[in-house]
N, C-alpha and C positions, 0 to 999 in steps of 0.2 A: 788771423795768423794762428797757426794748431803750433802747441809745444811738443806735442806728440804724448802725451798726459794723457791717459782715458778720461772718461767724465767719471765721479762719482758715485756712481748710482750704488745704495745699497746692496742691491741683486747681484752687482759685477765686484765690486770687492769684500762683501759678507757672504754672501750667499751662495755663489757658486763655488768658492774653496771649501766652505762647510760643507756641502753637496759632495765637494771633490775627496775630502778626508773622511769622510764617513764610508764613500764607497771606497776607498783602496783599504779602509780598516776590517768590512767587512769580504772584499775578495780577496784579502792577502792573510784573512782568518782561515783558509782552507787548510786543512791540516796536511801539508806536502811534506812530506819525508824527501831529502836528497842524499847519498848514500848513507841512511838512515839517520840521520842528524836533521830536524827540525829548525826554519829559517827562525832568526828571532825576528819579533814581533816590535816593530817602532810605534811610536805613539805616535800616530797622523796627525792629531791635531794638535800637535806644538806650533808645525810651524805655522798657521795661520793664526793660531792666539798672538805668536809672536809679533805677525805681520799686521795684526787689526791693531795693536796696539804703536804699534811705529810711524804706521802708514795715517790716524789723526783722531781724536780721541772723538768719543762717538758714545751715544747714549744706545746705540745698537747692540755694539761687538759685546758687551757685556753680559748680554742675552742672548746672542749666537754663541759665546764660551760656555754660560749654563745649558743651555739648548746640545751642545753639545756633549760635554762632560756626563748629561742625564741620559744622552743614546748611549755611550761607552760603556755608561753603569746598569743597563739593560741591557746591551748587547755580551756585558763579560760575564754579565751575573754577581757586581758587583754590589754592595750597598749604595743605595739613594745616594748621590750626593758627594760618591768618592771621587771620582775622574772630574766630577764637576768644582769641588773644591781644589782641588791641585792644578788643572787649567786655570782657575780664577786666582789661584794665588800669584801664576806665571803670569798669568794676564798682569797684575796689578805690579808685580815687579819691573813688568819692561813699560809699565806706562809714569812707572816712578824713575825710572831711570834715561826715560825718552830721552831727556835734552840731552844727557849724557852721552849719548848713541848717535844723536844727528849729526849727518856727516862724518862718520867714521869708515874707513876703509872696509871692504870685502873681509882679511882674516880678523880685523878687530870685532865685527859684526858676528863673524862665524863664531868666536867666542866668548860674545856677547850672545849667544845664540844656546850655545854648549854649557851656560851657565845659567842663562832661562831653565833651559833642559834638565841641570841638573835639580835646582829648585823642586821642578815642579813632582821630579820623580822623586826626592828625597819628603816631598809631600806627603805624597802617597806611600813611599814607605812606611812616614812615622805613623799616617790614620792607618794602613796595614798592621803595622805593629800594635798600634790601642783598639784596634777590631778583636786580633786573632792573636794577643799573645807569644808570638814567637817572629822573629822575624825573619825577612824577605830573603832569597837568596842570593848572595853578593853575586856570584858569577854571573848569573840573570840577571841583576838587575845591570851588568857593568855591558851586558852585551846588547839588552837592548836599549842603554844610555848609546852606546855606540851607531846601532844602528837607527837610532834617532837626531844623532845629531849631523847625519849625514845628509839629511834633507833640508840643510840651510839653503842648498838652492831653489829651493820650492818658495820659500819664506822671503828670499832675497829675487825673486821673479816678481813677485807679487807687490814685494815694495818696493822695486824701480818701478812696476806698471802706475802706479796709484800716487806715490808720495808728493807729485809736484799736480795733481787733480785740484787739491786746497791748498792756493798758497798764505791761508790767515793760520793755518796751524808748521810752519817750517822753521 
């Protein structure tokens, strides 16, 4: 009898999203002007930190977050360690706050989601700030908090596909 659960295989819920956000970070990096105004730029991989970490705790996702965070911080031209710090702080926020979260409604989640988000960008602000001495630009930073917390869908796809795979961690 199928629950309708995927199985868990590593590959299908670590590895193809990480796959999936790296590449929408790198083709949605194309510098498109729309009447001259620049799209903002979301952080792709929130919402699979978000998702590895709900979906059952795992000696993997911790190294796909760093694995990650270390492309973002090569791919932006950032320092070693910056995107991968502020992923791993979100990460570790929603794996502390799991029990909190299970079973929580769609907008509870979404705001449980929007406060990951904020976390992990208030992260990186503050290591922005102790890099470079001056700090971030609020509007920027308010716009692509925004346009990051709109891919709760992406986050919440991925954790209905997977969450009931293990039922020792629910």
């Amino acid at each position: 009898m199928s629950t309708g659960a995927a199985t868990l295989a590593p590959w299908r819920w670590i590895g193809v999203p990480m796959l999936q956000c790296l590449a929408l970070t790198v083709l949605l990096a194309i510098p498109l002007r729309v009447f001259g105004l620049q799209l903002p730029e979301p952080i792709w991989a929130v919402w699979p930190v978000f998702a590895w970490a709900m979906i059952r705790p795992s000696i993997l996702a911790p190294f796909a977050v760093l694995a990650t965070g270390l492309f973002l911080d090569i791919f932006w031209g950032c320092p070693m360690g910056f995107w991968a710090l502020s992923l791993l702080v979100a990460y570790g926020v929603v794996l502390g706050a799991r029990s909190m979260m299970i079973g929580q409604g769609t907008p509870m989640m979404w705001a449980w989601f929007a406060t990951v988000t904020a976390i992990a960008m208030a992260t990186a602000a503050f290591v922005a700030l102790l890099a470079t001495r001056s700090t971030p630009s609020l509007p920027t930073l308010l716009w692509q908090f925004l346009a990051t917390i709109i891919l709760y869908p992406l986050a919440h796809r991925l954790i209905e596909r997977f969450e009931d795979a293990d039922v020792r961690f629910r």
